[in-house]
C-alpha positions, 0 to 999 in steps of 0.5 A, a space after each residue: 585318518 586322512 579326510 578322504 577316508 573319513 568321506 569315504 567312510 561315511 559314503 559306506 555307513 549311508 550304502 549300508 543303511 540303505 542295504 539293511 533289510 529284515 533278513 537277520 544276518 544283513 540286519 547286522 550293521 556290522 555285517 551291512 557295512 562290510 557288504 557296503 564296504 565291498 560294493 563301494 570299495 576303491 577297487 570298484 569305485 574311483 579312487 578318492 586319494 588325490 593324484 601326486 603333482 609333478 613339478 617340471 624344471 627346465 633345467 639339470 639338478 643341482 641349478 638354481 631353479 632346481 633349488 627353488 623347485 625343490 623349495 616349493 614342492 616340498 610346501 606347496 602340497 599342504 596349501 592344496 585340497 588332498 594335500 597331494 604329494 609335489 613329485 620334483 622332476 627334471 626336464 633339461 633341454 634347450 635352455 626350457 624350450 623342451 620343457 615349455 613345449 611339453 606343457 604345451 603340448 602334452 602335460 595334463 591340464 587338470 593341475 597335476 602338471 605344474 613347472 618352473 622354467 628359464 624366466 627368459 623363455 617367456 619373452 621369446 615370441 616377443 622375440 620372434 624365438 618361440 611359437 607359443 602364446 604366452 596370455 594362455 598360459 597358466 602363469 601361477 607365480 614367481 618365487 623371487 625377483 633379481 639383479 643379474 651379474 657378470 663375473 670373472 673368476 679369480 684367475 681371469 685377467 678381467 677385472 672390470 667392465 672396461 676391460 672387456 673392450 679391449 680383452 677378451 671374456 670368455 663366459 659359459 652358457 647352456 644355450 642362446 635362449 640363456 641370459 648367459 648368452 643374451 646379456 653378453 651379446 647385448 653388451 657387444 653389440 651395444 657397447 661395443 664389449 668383447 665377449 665370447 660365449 660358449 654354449 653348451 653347457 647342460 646346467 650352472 654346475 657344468 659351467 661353473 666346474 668350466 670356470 674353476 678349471 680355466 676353461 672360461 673366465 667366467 659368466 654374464 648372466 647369475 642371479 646374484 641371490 643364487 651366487 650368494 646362497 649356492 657359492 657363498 664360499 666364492 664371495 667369501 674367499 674373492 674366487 670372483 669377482 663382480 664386473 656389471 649388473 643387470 637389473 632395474 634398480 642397483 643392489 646396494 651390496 653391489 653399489 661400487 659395481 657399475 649398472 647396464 644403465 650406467 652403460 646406455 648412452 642413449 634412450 633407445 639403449 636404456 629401453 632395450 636394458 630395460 626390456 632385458 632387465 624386466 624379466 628378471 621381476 620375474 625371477 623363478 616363475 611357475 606355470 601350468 599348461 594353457 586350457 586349464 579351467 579359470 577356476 583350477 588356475 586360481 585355485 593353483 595360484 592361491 595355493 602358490 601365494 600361501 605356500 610362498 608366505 608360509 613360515 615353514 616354507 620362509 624357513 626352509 629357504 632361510 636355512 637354504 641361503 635362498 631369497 624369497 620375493 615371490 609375486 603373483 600369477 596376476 602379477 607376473 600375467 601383468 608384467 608380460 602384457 606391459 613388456 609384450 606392449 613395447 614399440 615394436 621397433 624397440 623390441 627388433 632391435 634388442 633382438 638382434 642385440 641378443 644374439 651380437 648383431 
């Protein structure tokens, strides 16, 4: 029997002690229990079950963030009181800029509104992009940190970095808040590469179903753990090929493929890499909308670090090719007051870099 119902029922046996009276019939305990059931029934009381949790990605189905989502919410549950049912649902829509503003502005902030978002989106304000205070907002934890890529289908005449100065790449992206757009933008403006983005695309499947059909030669921006664990096949059969990674340390599986630091031929443009390259610590970050109180917050994070070091949950993602590296809420708030902190002058360059200027 659920713990609630056995609260529940002994709430009744102490209203029916008290209902007993000398009269023969309510002196029955069987019958005082039945009247106590009856006064202090679910339907005239509040409910004790708890309430189902809804966990938002801001992105299609079938995405990485839709993966690590459905990780999560199928073990988070057990690690909170009540063990509530984790209800997973999709929010698409400029690149989690819709979803970020519904947990703003609308979600609940009593912990049943929780959501994982495009790790980009943060950093937006920092970029004069977004309106949001990113300190207020509940940052629960990160699932994973990464290294992104740039690839090129097979049958693109890409082949390295170097091509891109005098080739054109064509590369897909569902947005200009993506790392699909921003890192390609980056690289031209910087580098002096000869990307094109076309945005548009609603999620990594729809670009990738572009890519198989020649409709771009690739992208600039795929977590290289996600290419592994959902395109395993790609890597397998050389369907594509890996051009540039992005990320602070290189992956030693990706040791021949040159870094973005490798790149930089001066500080500034090492800092900018590195401003576009931290937020990838981040990985697939999870979140609950801003005036919460300290306590539910903590009580959600706690949640969220015993859930990602549950062995059921490790397995999970074993048997899903989905790598886990989580941090936590106090992490990924630390992580953003530091990048939130670099020199302003630092910071107007790289946007502008973001968007090929």
């Amino acid at each position: 029997m659920p713990a609630y119902w056995l609260r529940w029922w002994a709430k009744a046996r102490k209203t029916a002690a008290r209902l007993t009276c000398s009269c023969s019939a309510f002196a029955h305990p069987t019958i005082a229990v039945a009247l106590a059931i009856t006064i202090t029934s679910p339907a005239t009381a509040q409910d004790p079950r708890p309430k189902d949790v809804n966990l938002y990605v801001g992105s299609g189905a079938g995405g990485p963030y839709d993966a690590y989502a459905r990780l999560v919410g199928r073990h988070l549950g057990k690690h909170l009181p009540g063990q509530p049912t984790i209800v997973v649902q999709n929010m698409p829509g400029a690149s989690g800029r819709r979803l970020i503003n519904f947990m703003i502005n609308v979600a609940p902030k009593d912990g049943s509104a929780i959501a994982t978002i495009q790790r980009g989106v943060p950093f937006e304000p920092l970029m004069g992009e977004g309106q949001f205070d990113v300190g207020k907002i509940a940052w629960i934890g990160n699932a994973n940190n990464e290294t992104n890529v740039c690839m090129a289908w097979h049958a693109s005449p890409v082949r390295s970095i170097e091509d891109v100065r005098t080739h054109t790449m064509v590369v897909g992206s569902s947005g200009p808040a993506s790392t699909d757009s921003i890192y390609p933008n980056v690289l031209n403006a910087l580098h002096g590469m000869k990307f094109k983005v076309v945005e548009g695309y609603k999620s990594a499947t729809e670009t990738h179903i572009a890519m198989e059909r020649g409709e771009v030669d690739g992208r600039c921006g795929i977590s290289f753990d996600t290419l592994q664990s959902l395109n395993a096949d790609w890597l397998r059969d050389k369907k594509v090929r890996m051009v540039l990674q992005i990320g602070l340390d290189k992956l030693p599986e990706l040791a021949s493929v040159p870094s973005v630091f490798d790149l930089a031929a001066s500080e500034e443009n090492r800092q900018i890499w590195a401003l576009w390259a931290a937020p990838l610590k981040m990985g697939r970050p999870f979140f609950a909308p801003p005036g919460m109180p300290a306590a539910r917050v903590d009580l959600l994070r706690r949640a969220f670090d015993a859930t990602m070091a549950d062995p059921e949950l490790r397995a999970d993602a074993r048997r899903m090719n989905l790598a886990v590296e989580s941090s936590s809420g106090e992490q990924v708030a630390t992580l953003l007051r530091q990048i939130y902190a670099t020199p302003k002058a630092v910071v107007e360059r790289a946007a502008a870099a973001s968007k090929g200027r």
